[in-house]
N, C-alpha and C positions, 0 to 999 in steps of 0.2 A: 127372791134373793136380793139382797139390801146389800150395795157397796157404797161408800160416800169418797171422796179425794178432801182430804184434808188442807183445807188451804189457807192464807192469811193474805193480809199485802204488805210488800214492800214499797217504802214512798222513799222516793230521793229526796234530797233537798237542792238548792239552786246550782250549788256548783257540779251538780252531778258523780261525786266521788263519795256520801253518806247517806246512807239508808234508815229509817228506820220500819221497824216491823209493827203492824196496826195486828194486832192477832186475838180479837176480842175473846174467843173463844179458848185462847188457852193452851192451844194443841201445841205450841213450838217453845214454850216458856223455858224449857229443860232441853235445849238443845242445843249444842255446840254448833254444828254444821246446815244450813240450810242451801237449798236448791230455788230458782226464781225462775219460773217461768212465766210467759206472758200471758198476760188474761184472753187472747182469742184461744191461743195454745191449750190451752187450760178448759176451757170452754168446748173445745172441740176434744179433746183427752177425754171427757167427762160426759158427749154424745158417743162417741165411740165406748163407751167401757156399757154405756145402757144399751146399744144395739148389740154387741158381743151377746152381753145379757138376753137380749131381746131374739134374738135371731136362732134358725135350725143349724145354722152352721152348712149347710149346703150350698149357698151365695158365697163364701167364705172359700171353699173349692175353686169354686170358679176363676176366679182370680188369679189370671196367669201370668198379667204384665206388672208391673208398678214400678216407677224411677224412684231412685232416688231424691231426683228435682219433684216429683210429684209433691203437691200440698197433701197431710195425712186429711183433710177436708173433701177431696176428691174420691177418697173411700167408699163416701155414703153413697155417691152416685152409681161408682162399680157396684157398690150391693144391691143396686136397684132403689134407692127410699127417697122417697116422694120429698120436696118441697117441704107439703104438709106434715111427712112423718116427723122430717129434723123438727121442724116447729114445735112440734110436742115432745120431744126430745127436750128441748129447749126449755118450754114450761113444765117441765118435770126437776128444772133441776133445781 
């Protein structure tokens, strides 16, 4: 199963108050409204959506505690994934 997150960048410029949208690809060109999140954010949105994928869902159970203060990055380690898994998580994307 193939999901991809659709993304672009937004760059400021010096005063910090104007944006513009770097969107090579095309995907936002017809869009009124956009959302901006931060590239680790995003990064980590996008290992999390391939373990979902990846996983029995059983470790997913488990998971009885989680704050609010918690990083959603702290996930991968409740679900048990190695170092190495996130890695290749990583160059997968």
């Amino acid at each position: 199963m193939t999901y991809e997150v659709k993304n672009a960048i937004m760059q400021g410029d010096s005063s910090g108050e104007n944006f513009k949208l770097i969107d090579p690809e095309g995907y936002f060109k017809n869009r009124d409204v956009l959302i901006a999140i931060d590239s680790d954010t995003l990064i980590t949105i996008q290992i999390l959506i391939k373990s979902i994928l990846k996983n029995d869902f059983k470790k997913w159970n488990e998971i009885t505690n989680f704050s609010d203060s918690e990083s959603i990055a702290s996930l991968f380690i409740k679900l048990g994934y190695t170092k190495e898994e996130v890695a290749k998580f990583l160059n997968e994307l």
